[in-house]
C-alpha positions in Angstrom: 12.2 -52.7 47.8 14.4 -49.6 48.0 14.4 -48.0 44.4 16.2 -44.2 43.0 15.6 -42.9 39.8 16.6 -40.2 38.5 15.0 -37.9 35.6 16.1 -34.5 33.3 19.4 -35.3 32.3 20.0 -34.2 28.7 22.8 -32.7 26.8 22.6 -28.6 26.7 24.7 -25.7 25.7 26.8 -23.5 28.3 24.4 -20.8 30.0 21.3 -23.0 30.0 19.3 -24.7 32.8 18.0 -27.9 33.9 16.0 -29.5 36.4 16.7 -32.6 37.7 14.4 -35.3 39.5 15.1 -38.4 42.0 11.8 -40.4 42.6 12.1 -42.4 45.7 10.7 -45.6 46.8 12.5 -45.4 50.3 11.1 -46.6 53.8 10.6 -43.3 55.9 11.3 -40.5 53.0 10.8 -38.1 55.1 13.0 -38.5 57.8 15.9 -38.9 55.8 18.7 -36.2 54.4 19.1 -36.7 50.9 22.0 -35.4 48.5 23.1 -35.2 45.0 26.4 -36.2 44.2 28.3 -36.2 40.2 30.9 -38.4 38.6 32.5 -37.0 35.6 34.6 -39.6 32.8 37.9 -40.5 34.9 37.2 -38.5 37.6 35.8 -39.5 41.2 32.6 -38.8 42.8 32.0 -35.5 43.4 29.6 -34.2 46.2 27.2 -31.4 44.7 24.4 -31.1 47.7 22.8 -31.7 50.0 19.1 -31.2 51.8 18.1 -31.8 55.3 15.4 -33.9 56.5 13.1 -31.6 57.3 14.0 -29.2 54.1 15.1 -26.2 55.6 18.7 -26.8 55.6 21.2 -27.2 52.7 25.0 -27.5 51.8 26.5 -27.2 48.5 29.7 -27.6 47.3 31.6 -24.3 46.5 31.9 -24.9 42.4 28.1 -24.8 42.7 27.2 -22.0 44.9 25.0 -19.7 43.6 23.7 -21.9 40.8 22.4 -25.3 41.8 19.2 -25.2 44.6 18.5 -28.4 46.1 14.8 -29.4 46.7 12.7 -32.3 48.2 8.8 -32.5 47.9 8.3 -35.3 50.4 4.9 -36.0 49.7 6.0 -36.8 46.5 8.7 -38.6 47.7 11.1 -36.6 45.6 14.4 -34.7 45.4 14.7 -32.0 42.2 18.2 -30.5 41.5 17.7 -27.2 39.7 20.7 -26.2 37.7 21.4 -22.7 36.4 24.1 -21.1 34.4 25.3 -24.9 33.8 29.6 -24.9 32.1 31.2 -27.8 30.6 32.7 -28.8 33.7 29.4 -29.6 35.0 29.6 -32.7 32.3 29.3 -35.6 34.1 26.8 -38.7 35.5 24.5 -37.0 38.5 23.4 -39.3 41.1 21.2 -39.2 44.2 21.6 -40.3 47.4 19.7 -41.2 50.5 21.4 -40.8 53.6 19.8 -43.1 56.9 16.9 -41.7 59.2 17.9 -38.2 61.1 21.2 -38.2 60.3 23.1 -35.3 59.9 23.9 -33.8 56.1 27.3 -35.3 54.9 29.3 -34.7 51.6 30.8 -37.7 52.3 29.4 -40.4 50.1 29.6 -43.7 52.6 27.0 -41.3 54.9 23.9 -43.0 52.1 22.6 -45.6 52.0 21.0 -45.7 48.9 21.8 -44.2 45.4 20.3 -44.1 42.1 21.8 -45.9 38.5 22.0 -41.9 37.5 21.0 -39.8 34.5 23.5 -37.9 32.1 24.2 -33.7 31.5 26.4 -33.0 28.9 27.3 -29.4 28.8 29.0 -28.2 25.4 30.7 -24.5 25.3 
């Protein structure tokens, strides 16, 4: 049974940080891009980032450049999302995303095949 959760959402002030965590329960972790994507109150999905199978490559969306990092400890079977110098327009539901076996890294949400129920940051000014 294919199961994402995600951890570390909380509500926080402009400037802070926060780690987020997506433990997988996935056939073949490992071999599989993962990403994190956001969906803020009537707004649509937004991509965020995104991690390569093997961990050595990324891709993040330019509004988080410089302040989100992307991880995956695949022994654990788990993506992290480490946000710094988080603004109120990073408000929203975060989500992760697994994307099939050696496929390429893809902002585009239809490219996973599996996503988590998602955990809340609220980021007052």
């Amino acid at each position: 049974q294919v199961e994402l959760v995600e951890s570390g959402g909380a509500s926080v002030q402009a400037g802070n940080s926060l780690r987020l965590s997506c433990t997988a329960s996935v056939p073949t972790f490992s071999d599989r891009p993962m990403g994190w994507f956001r969906q803020a109150p009537g707004k649509t999905r937004e991509f965020v980032t995104a991690i390569h199978w093997n961990g050595e490559t990324t891709f993040d969306a330019d509004s988080v450049k410089g302040r989100f990092t992307i991880s995956r400890d695949n022994a654990k079977e788990t993506l992290y999302l480490e946000m710094n110098n988080l603004k109120p327009e990073d408000t929203a539901t975060y989500y992760c995303a697994v994307g099939k076996p050696f496929s390429a890294l893809s902002k585009d949400g239809v490219a996973y095949s599996y996503w988590g129920q998602g955990t809340q940051v609220t980021v007052s000014s």
